[in-house]
C-alpha positions as CSV (number, residue, x, y, z in Angstrom):
1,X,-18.4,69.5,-21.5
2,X,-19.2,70.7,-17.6
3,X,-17.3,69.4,-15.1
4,X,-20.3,67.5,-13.4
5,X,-20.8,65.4,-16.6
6,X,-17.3,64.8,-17.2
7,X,-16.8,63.4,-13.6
8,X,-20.1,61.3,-14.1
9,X,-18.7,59.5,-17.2
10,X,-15.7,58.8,-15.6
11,X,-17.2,57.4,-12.4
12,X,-19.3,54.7,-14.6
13,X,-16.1,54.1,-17.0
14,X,-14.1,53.3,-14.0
15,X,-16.5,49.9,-13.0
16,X,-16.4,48.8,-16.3
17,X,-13.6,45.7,-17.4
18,X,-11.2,46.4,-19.9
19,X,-12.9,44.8,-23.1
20,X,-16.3,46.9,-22.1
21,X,-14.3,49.8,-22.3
22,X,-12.8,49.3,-26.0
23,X,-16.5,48.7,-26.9
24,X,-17.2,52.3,-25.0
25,X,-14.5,53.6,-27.2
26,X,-15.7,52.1,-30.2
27,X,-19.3,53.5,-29.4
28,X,-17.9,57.1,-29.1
29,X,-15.8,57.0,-32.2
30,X,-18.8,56.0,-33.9
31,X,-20.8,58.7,-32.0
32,X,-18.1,61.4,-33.6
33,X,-18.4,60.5,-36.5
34,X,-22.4,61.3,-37.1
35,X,-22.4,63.8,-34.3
36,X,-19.7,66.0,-33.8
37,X,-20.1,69.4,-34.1
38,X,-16.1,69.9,-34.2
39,X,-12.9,67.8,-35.0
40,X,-11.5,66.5,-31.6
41,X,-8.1,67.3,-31.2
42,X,-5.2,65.5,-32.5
43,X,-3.1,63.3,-30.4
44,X,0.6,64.3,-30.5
45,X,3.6,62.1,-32.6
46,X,3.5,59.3,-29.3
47,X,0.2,59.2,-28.5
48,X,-0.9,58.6,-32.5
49,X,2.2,55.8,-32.5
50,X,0.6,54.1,-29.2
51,X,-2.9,54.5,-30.5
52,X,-1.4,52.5,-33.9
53,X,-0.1,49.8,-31.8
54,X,-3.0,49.3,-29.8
55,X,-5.7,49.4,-32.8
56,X,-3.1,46.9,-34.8
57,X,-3.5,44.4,-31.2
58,X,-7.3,44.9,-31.2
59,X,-7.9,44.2,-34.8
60,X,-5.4,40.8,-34.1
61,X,-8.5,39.7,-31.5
62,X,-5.3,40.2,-28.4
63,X,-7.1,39.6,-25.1
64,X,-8.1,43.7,-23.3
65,X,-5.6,42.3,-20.5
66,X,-2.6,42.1,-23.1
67,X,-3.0,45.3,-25.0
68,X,-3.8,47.0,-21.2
69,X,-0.5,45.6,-20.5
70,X,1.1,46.1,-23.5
71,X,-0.2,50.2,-23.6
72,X,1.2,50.4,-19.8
73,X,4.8,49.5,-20.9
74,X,3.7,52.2,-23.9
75,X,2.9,54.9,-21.3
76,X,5.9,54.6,-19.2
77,X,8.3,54.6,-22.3
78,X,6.1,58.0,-23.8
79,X,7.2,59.3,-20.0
80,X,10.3,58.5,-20.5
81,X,10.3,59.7,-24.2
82,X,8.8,63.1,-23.1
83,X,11.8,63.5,-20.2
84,X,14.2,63.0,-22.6
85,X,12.6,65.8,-25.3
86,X,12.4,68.4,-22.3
87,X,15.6,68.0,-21.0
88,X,17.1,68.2,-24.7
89,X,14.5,71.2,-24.8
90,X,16.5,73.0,-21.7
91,X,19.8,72.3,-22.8
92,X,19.0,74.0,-26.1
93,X,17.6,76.6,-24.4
94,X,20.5,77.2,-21.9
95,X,22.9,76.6,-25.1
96,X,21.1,79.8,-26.6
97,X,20.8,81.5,-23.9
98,X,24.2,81.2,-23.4
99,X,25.2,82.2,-27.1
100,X,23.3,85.4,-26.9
101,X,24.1,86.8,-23.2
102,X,26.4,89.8,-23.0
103,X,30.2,88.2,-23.0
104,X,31.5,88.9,-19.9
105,X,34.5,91.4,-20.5
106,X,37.8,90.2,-18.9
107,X,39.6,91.3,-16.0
108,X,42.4,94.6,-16.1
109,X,45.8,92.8,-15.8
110,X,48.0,94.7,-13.4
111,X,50.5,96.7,-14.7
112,X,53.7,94.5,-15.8
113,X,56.8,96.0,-13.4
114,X,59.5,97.8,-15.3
């Protein structure tokens, strides 16, 4: 998709109220399935948790303003989440690093007096 027509969907999505935009959601999904050409990508382990809670709220008939709500509190713990994996990610890293640089070989003593 060209930038142009990306930036035109988003501009009319961004007028719309939140329970128009579930429908526009709903239209799309429906759209891939008859249309698409190629599988859409996968959403990673936190967004396809999120995306469970927020289908199991819309199938419940939750108002768009509670699972808007709800998927805001999701966002900012997947942030959080994601912090958490990378700096676990660096420490590993450093860990290894650490492991597998040269050892550092230790200093001559001086010679003992006799």
């Amino acid at each position: 998709m060209h930038e142009i027509l990306k930036d035109r969907i988003l501009r009319r999505l961004e007028t719309l109220p939140e329970d128009r935009l579930y429908q526009v959601l709903d239209y799309i999904e429906f759209l891939e399935s008859k249309y698409a050409t190629r599988q859409a990508p996968g959403p990673n382990a936190f967004q396809r948790f999120a995306e469970g809670i927020e289908d199991t709220l819309r199938a419940g008939n939750v108002s768009a303003s509670t699972i808007t709500e709800a998927m805001g509190f999701m966002s900012k713990a997947m942030g959080v989440m994601n912090g958490v994996a990378a700096a676990g990610k660096s420490v590993a890293s450093d860990l290894v690093g650490g492991a597998t640089a040269k050892p550092k070989t230790p200093p001559a003593e001086p010679p003992k007096p006799e």
